[in-house]
C-alpha positions as CSV (number, residue, x, y, z in Angstrom):
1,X,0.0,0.0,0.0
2,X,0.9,3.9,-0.3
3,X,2.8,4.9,2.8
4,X,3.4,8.2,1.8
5,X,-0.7,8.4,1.2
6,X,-1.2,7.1,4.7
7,X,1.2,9.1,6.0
8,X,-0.3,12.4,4.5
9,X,-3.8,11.1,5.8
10,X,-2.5,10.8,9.6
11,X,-0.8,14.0,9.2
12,X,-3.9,16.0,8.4
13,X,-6.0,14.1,10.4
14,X,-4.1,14.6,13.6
15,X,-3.4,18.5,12.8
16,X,-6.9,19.3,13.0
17,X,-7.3,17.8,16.6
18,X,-7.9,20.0,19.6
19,X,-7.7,17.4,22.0
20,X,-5.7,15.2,22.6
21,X,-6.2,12.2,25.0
22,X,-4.2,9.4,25.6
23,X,-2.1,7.4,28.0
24,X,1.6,6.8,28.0
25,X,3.5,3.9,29.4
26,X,7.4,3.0,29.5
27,X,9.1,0.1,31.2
28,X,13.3,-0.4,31.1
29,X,14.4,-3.5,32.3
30,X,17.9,-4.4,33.2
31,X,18.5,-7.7,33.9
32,X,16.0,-9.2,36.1
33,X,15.7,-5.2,38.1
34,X,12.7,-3.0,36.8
35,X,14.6,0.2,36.8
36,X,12.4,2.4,35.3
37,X,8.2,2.5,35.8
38,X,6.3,5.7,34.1
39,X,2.9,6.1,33.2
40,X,1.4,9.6,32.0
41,X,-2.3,10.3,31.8
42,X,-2.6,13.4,29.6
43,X,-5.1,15.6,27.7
44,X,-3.4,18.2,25.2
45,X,-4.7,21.3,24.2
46,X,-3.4,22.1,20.4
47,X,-5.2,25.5,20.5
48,X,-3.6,26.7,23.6
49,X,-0.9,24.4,24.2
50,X,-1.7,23.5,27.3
51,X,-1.0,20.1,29.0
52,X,-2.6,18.4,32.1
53,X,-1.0,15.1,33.2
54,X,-1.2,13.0,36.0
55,X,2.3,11.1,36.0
56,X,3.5,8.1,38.0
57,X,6.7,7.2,38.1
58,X,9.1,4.1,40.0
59,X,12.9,4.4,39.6
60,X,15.0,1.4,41.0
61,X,18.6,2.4,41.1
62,X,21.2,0.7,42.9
63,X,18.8,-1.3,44.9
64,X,17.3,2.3,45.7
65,X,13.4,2.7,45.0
66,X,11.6,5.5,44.3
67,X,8.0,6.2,44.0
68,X,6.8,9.8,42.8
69,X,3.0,10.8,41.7
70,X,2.0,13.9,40.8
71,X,-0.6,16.2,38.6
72,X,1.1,18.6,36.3
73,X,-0.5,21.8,34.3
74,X,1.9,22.9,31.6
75,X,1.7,25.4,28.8
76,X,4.0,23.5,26.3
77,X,4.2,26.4,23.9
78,X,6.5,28.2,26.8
79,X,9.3,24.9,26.4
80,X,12.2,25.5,24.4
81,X,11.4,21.7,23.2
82,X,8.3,22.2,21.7
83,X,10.0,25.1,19.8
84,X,13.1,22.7,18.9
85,X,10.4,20.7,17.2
86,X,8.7,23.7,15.3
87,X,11.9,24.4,13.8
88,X,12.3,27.8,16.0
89,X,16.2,26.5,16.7
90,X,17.2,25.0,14.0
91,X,20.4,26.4,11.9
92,X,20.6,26.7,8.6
93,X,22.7,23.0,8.8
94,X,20.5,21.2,11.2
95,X,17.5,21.3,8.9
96,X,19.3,19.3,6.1
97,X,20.8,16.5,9.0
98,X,17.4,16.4,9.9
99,X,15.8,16.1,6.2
100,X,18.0,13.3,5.9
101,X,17.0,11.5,9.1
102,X,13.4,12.2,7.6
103,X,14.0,10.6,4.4
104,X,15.8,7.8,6.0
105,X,13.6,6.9,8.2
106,X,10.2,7.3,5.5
107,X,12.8,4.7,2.9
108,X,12.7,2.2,6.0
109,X,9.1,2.6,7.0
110,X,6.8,-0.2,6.1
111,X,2.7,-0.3,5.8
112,X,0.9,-3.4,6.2
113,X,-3.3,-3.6,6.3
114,X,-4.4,-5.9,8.7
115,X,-8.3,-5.8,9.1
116,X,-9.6,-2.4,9.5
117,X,-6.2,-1.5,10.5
118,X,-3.0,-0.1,8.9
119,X,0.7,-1.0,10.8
120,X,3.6,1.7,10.1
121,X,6.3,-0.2,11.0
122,X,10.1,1.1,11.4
123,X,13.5,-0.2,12.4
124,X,14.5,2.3,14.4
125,X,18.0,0.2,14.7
126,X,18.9,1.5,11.3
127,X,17.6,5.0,11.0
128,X,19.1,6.0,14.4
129,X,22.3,5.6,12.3
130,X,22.1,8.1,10.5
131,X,21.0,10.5,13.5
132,X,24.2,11.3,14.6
133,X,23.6,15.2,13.8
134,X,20.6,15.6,15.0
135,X,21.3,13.8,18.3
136,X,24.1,16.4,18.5
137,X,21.9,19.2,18.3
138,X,19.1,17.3,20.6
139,X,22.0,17.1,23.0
140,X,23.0,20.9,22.5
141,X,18.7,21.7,23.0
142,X,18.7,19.7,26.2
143,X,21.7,22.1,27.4
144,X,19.9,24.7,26.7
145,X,16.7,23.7,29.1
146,X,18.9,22.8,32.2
147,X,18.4,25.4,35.5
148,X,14.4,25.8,34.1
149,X,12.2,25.4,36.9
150,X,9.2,24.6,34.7
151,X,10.9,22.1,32.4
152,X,13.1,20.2,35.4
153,X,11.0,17.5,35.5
154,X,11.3,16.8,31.7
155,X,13.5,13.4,32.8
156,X,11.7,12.3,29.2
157,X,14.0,14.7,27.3
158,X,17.1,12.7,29.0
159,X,15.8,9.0,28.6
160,X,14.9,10.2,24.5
161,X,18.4,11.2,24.4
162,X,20.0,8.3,26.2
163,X,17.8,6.3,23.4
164,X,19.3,8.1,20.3
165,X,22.7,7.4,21.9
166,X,22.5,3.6,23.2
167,X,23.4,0.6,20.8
168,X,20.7,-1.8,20.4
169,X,20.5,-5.1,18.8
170,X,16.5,-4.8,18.1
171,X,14.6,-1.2,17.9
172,X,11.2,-1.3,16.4
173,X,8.7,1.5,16.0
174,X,4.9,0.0,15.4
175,X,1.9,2.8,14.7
176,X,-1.4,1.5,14.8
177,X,-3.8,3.8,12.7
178,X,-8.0,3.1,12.7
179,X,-10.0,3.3,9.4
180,X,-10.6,7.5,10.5
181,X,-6.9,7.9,9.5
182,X,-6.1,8.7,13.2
183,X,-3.6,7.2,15.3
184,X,-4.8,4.5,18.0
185,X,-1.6,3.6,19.2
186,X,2.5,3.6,19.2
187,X,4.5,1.0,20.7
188,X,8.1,1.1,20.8
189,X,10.5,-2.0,22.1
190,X,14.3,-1.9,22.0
191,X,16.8,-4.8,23.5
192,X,20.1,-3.6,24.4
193,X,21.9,-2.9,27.4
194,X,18.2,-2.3,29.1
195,X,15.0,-3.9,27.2
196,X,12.4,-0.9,26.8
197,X,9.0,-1.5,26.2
198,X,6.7,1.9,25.6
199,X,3.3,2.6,24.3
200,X,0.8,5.5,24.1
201,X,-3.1,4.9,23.4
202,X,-5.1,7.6,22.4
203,X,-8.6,7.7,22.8
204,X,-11.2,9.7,20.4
């Protein structure tokens, strides 16, 4: 089937949602220890960027466990990341490296009809080769939001830049998209040094 068409159909569809509900989940694994627990609850505002999440999270370091819960209300138009992603940083350079991680990653991306479902599939093993550029300026971003009070507890910005920097053997990337051309779910597993298993479900 068309990926690209599919592609474009997601892309519109999600641009012209409001709301956004969904639930987010991540689990790293090293060895037999469960180091890292997170769930995120959310409901984003596209109009006025706002962002309401109750987060739970379990870190197990060292034999060391903590448990943190708490409800966060965030205007994400105010983080330097959300602007990172709109392109508000990016040098004349960066926007090439990151056409070609673009590219890359659309040339590896499969689509696969199963029922009244359509799989995007993506080894994210090999397109994270050729991100070495743009993890560079991700690193140089994440810099840049250090000492905010409002943005300290964006530990996800560290664990997606430990994941552009870690070798795996297996990566993949599976997006689970409804007859309505929206998404219903992502779920992302990687088995290296930890075993990461994530997943967001939306609801509509």
């Amino acid at each position: 089937m068309n990926k690209i068409k599919v592609l474009y159909d997601v892309v519109k569809t999600m641009k012209k949602k409001e709301i956004i509900n969904g639930i987010m989940n991540l689990e790293v694994v090293n060895g037999e220890t469960k180091v890292v627990s997170f769930s995120n609850e959310f409901t984003r505002n596209t109009v006025d960027g706002t962002l309401k999440a109750k987060i739970s999270k379990e870190i197990n370091m060292d034999g060391n466990k903590v448990k943190h819960e708490t409800n966060a209300d965030l205007n994400v138009k105010d983080c330097p990341f959300h602007k990172f992603h709109h392109g508000e940083h990016m040098r004349h350079g960066h926007k090439f490296s990151k056409a070609l991680f673009m590219l890359n990653a659309l040339n590896n991306l499969t689509a696969e009809e199963k029922g009244d479902k359509t799989i995007l599939s993506l080894d994210l093993k090999e397109v994270l080769k050729e991100g070495k550029e743009l993890k560079a300026e991700f690193h140089k971003h994440h810099q840049g939001c250090e000492g905010k009070q409002e943005f300290g507890a964006h530990k996800h910005h560290e664990f997606i830049k430990k994941f552009l920097c870690e070798e795996y053997e297996t990566a993949i990337l599976n997006v689970t998209v409804n007859k309505a051309s929206e998404i219903e779910n992502i779920q992302v597993s990687a088995n290296g040094e930890n075993i990461i298993n994530g997943s967001v479900n939306f609801t509509w």
